[in-house]
C-alpha positions in Angstrom: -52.8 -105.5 39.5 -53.2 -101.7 38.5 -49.9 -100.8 40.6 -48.0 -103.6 39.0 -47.4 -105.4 42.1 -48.8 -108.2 40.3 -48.4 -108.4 36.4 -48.6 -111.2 33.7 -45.3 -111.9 32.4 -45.3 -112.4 28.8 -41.5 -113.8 28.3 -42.5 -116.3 30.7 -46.2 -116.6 30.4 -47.4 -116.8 34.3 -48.6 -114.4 36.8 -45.5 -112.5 38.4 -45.1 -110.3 41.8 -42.5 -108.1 43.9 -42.6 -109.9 47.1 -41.6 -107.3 49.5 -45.3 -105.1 48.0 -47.0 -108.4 48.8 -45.6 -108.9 52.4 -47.1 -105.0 52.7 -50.2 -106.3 51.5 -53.4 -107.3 53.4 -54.3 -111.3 53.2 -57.8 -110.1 50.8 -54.6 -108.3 48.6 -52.8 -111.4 48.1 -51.0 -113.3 45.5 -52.9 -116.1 46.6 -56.2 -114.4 47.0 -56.0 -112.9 43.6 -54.8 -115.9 41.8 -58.1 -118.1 43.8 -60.5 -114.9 42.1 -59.0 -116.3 38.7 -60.8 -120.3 39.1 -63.8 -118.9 37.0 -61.6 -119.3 34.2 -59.8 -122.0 34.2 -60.8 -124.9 31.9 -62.8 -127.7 33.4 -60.2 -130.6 33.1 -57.7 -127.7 34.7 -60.2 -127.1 37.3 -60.4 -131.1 37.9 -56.4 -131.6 38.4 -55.8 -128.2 40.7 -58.7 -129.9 43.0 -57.6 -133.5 42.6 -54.3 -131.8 43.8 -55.8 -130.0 46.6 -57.0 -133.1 48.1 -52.9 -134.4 48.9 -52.5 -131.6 51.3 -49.5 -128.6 49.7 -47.7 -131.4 48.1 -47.8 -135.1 46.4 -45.3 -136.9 44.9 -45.7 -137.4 40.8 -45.7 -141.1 40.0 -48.6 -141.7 42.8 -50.4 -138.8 40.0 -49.4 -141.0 37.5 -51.0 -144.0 38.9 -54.1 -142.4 39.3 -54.1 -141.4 36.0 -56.2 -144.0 35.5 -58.9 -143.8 37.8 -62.4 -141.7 37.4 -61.0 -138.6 39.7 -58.1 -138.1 37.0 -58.9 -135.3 34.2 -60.5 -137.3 31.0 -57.6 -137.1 28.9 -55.0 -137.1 31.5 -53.0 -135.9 34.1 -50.3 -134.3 32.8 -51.2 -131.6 29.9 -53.7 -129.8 33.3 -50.6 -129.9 35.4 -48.4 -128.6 33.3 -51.1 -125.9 32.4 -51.3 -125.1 36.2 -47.6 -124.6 36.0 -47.2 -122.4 33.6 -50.3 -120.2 35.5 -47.7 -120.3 38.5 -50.8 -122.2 40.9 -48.4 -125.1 41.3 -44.2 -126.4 40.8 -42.8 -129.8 39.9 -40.0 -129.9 41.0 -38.0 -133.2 42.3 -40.6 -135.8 41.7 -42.9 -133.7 44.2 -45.6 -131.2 42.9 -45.8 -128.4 45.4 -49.2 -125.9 46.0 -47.0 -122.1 44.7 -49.2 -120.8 48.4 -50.9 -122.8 51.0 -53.8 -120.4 50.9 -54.1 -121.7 46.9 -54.3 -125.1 48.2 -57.1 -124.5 51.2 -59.0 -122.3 49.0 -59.3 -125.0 46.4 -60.0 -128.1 49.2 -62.7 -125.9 50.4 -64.5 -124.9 47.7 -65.3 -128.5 46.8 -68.5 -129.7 48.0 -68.5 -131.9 51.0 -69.7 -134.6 49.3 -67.6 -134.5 46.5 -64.3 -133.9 48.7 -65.8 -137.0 50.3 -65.9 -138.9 46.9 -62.5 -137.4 46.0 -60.8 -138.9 49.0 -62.5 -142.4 49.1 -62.0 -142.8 44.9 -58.6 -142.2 45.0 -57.9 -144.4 48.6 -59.7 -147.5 47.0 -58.0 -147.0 43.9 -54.8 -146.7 45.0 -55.6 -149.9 47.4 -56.3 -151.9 44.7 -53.8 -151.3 42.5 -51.8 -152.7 45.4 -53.7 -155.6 45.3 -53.8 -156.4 42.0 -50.1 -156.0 42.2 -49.8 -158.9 45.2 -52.1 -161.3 42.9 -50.7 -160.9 39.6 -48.9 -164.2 38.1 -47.0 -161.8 35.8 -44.3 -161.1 38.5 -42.5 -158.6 35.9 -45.3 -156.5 36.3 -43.6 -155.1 39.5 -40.8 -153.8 37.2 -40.2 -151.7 34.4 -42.9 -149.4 32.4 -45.8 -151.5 33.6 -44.3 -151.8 37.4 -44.5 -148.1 37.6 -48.1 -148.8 38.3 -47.6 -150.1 41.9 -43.8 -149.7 42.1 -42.0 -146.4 41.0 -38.1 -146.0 40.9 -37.4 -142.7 39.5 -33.7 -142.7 39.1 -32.7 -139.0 38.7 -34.0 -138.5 41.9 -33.4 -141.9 43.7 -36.9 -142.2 45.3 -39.1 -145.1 45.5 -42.9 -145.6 45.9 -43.2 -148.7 47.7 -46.2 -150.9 48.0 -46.7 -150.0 51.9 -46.5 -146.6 51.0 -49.3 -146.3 48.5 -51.4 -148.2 51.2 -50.6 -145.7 53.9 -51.5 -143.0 51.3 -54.8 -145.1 50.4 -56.0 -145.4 54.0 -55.2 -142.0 55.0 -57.4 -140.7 52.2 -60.3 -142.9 53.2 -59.9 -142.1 57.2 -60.1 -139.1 55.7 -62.9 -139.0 54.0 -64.8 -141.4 56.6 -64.8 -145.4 56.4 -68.4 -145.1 56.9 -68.7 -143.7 53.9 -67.1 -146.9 51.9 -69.4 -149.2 50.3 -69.8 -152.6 52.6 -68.0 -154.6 49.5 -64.8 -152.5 50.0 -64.8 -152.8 53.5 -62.8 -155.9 54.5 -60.3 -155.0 51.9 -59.8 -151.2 53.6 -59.6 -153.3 56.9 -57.0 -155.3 55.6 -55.2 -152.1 54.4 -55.1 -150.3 57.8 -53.9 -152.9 59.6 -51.1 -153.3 57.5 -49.8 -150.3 57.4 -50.6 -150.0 61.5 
C-alpha cells in the first residue's frame, strides 16, 4: 500500500493494483492477503454473504443465491445489497449469472476461517434447503409455480444468458453440500429425504 502497488480507487470506489508488482510480490504481500487483513471491517451481514459464498467453492451461479435468499444462512435483509457491497470492494465479480471469488486465496481464506462447526451448519442448512425446495416443488398442486416469478424458486431460466437451473441440479448441488458437510451430521428426520436425494441424482 505505501508504494502504490495497491491503492483505493476513488473514481471507481474498490481496491486497485499493477499486476506485474504483484506477480514480484511474496504470497504474505498479496492482493489477496491484504484484501483477507481487511475482514475486521467489513459489516456483519457483508461478512455473512462473502462466507455464505465461500462455502460454493470460487464460484456459484446467482439464481441458486437467490433461492436461498430465503433460508437462515442468507444475510437478514438479503442477498443482494452484501453482494453487491463485496463487488464494489473488488472481493468478488458477477458476471454471466456466475459470481466468481476476484482470488482463490480470498475464497480459502474465508472457508477457513469459519469454525468447523459452523462450516458444518453452513453446508447442511443450505443442502436441506435447497432439497426441499425441490420437494415442495414436486408436491405443489399449483403447477404454475414451476414457471414465471414464483418458478424461479426451483426452476430458473435466465434468458440473457440462456441457462437453466434444473430440478436435478439443485439436488446434486444439495447433496454435495451435505456429503460435504457429513450425513451424520443431519438430523434423523431429514435423513430419508437426503437418501432419496442422492440416489437420484446417482
Amino acid at each position: 500500500v505505501r508504494d502504490s502497488t495497491i491503492y483505493f480507487s476513488l473514481k471507481t470506489r474498490r481496491f486497485q493494483w499493477c499486476w506485474e508488482k504483484i506477480c514480484s510480490l511474496k504470497t504474505s504481500d498479496s492482493v489477496a492477503q491484504f484484501m483477507v487483513s481487511t475482514f475486521s471491517t467489513l459489516e456483519p451481514e457483508v461478512l455473512q454473504m462473502l462466507r455464505l459464498l465461500s462455502c460454493f467453492g470460487l464460484h456459484t451461479d446467482v439464481d441458486v443465491l437467490d433461492i436461498l435468499d430465503a433460508s437462515c444462512v442468507a444475510p437478514f435483509d438479503g442477498i443482494r445489497t452484501p453482494l453487491q457491497n463485496l463487488s464494489d470492494l473488488g472481493f468478488i465479480e458477477v458476471a454471466g449469472g456466475l459470481v466468481t471469488f476476484t482470488h482463490d486465496l480470498i475464497q480459502q481464506h474465508v472457508y477457513e476461517s469459519i469454525e468447523l462447526e459452523q462450516r458444518r451448519t453452513f453446508h447442511i442448512e443450505i443442502g436441506l434447503f435447497l432439497g426441499w425446495k425441490v420437494s415442495t416443488s414436486r408436491t405443489s398442486s399449483d403447477a404454475s409455480s414451476l414457471e414465471g416469478a414464483v418458478g424461479k424458486m426451483y426452476i430458473s431460466e435466465s434468458k440473457s444468458q440462456g441457462s437453466v437451473i434444473t430440478e436435478r441440479s439443485l439436488l446434486s448441488i444439495a447433496t454435495d453440500h451435505i456429503n460435504h458437510a457429513g450425513p451424520e451430521f443431519v438430523e434423523q428426520s431429514e435423513r430419508k429425504s437426503f437418501a432419496i436425494w442422492n440416489l437420484e441424482v446417482g
